[in-house]
C-alpha positions in Angstrom: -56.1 -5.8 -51.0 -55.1 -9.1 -52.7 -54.5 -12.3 -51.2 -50.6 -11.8 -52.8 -50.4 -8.4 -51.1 -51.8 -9.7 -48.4 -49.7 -12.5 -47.5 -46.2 -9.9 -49.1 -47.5 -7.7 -46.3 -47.7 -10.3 -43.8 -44.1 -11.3 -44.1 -42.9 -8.0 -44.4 -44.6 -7.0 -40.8 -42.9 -10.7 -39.5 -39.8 -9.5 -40.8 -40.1 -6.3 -39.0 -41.6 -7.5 -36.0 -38.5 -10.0 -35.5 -36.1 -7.2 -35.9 -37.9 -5.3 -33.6 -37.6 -7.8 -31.1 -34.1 -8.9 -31.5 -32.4 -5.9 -33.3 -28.8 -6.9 -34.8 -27.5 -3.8 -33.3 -29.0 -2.5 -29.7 -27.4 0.5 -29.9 -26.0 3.5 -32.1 -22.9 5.2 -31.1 -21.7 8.5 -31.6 -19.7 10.9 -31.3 -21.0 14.6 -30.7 -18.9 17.2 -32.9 -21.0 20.4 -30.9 -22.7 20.5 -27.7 -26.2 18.7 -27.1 -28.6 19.8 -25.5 -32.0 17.3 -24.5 -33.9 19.2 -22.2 -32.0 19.6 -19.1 -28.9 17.9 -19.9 -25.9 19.1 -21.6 -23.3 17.1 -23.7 -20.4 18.5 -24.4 -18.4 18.2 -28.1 -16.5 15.5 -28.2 -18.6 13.2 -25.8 -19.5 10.0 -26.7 -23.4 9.0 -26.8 -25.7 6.5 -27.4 -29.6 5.6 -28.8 -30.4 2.7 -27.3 -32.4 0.4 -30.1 -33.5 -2.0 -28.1 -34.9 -0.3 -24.9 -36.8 2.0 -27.6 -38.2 -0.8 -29.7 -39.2 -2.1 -26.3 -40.8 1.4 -24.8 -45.1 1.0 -24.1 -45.5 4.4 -25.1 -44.6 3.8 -28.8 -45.4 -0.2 -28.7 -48.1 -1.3 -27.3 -47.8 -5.0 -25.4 -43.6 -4.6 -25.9 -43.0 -7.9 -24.6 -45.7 -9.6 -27.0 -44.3 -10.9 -30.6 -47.2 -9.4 -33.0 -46.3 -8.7 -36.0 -49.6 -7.6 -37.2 -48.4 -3.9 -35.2 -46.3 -3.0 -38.8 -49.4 -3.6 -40.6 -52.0 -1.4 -38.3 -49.1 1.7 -38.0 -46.3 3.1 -39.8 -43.5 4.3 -37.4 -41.3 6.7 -37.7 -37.5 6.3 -38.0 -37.2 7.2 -34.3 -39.5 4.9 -33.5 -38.0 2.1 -35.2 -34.6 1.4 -36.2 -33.5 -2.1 -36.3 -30.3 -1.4 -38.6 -29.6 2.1 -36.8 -30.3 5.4 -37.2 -30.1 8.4 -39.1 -28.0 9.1 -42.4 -25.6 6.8 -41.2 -28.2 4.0 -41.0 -26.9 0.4 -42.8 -26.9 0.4 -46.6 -28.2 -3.0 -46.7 -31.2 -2.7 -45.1 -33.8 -2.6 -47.8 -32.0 -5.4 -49.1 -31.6 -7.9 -45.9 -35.7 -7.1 -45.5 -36.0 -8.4 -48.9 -34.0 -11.4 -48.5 -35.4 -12.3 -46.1 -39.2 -11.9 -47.3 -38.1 -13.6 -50.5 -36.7 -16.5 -48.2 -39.7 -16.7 -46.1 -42.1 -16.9 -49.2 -40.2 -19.4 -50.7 -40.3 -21.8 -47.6 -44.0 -21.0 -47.0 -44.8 -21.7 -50.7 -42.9 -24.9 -51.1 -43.1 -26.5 -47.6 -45.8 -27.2 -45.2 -44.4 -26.4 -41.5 -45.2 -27.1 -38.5 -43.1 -25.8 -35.3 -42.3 -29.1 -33.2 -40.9 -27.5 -30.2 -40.3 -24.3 -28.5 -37.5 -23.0 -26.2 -37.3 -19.4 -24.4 -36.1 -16.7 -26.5 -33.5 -14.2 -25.3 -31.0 -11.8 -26.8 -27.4 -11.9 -25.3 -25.4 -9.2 -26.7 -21.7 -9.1 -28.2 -20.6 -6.2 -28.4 -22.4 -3.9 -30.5 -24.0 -7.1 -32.1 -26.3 -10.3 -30.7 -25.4 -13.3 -30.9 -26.8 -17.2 -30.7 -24.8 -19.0 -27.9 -23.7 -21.5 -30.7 -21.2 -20.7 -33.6 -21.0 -17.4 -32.7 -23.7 -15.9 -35.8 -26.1 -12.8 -34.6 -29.4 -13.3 -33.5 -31.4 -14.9 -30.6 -29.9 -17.2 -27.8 -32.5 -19.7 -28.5 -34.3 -21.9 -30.9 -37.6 -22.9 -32.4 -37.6 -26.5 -33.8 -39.4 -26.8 -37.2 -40.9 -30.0 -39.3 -41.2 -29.5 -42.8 -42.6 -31.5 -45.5 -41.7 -30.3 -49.0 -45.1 -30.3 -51.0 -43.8 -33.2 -53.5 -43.0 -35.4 -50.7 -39.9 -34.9 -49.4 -39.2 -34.7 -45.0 -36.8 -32.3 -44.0 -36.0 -30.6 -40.1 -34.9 -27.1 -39.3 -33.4 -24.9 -36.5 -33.2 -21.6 -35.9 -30.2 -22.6 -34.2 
């Protein structure tokens, strides 16, 4: 594999492995039209019920080390869409989800490629949910109740500081 592969891949899995951590949606909801049956229970039409993203992206039998943040998981396995599904489920899964995974790889390259970073300070990480949606305890925007500080130097020369916050 090339070193660009290599390093395309590598942001693709930290992309992945983020939104396996901290899924913008923990949960799909739906509505049953006919009667489910999952082993020994029975749902009846018009029943509400729910996948639960997060406690599956968090389950040992399909992750291994759930509570760890390694991203190199997405480049050993593929999973399957019941295995992983940070932007929901099924047919009815989010339009945009190619897209936000590219955005955001193209974003990441672009920082890595023009800045030299260095993480400055670390907080503890957890989700709080909103919702159907997370949320940062600040400004009310999705993601993570925490933050990772960041020192940057822009290759030419140039200082700058960021927050995940």
């Amino acid at each position: 594999m090339s070193s660009s592969l290599l390093v395309i891949s590598s942001l693709i899995s930290l992309a992945q492995e983020t939104l396996r951590c901290f899924p913008i949606v923990t949960a799909v909801l739906r509505l049953l039209n006919r009667t489910l049956r999952l082993e020994d229970y029975v749902v009846p039409a018009g029943y509400g019920v729910s996948a639960c993203i997060i406690l599956t992206h968090h389950n040992p039998n399909i992750f291994k080390n759930p509570a760890q943040f390694e991203p190199q998981r997405f480049l050993e396995r593929t999973y399957s869409p019941f295995e992983y599904l940070p932007f929901g489920g099924g047919h009815r899964h989010s339009l945009g989800a190619a897209f936000a995974i590219f955005e955001t790889d193209v974003m990441l390259g672009t920082l890595l490629k023009h800045f030299d970073i260095e993480r400055l300070e670390i907080r503890p990480m957890a989700a709080k949910r909103r919702s159907v949606t997370m949320e940062r305890p600040f400004e009310g925007l999705l993601g993570p109740s925490s933050f990772v500080w960041l020192s940057g130097r822009l290759l030419e020369g140039v200082q700058f500081f960021l927050s995940t916050q």
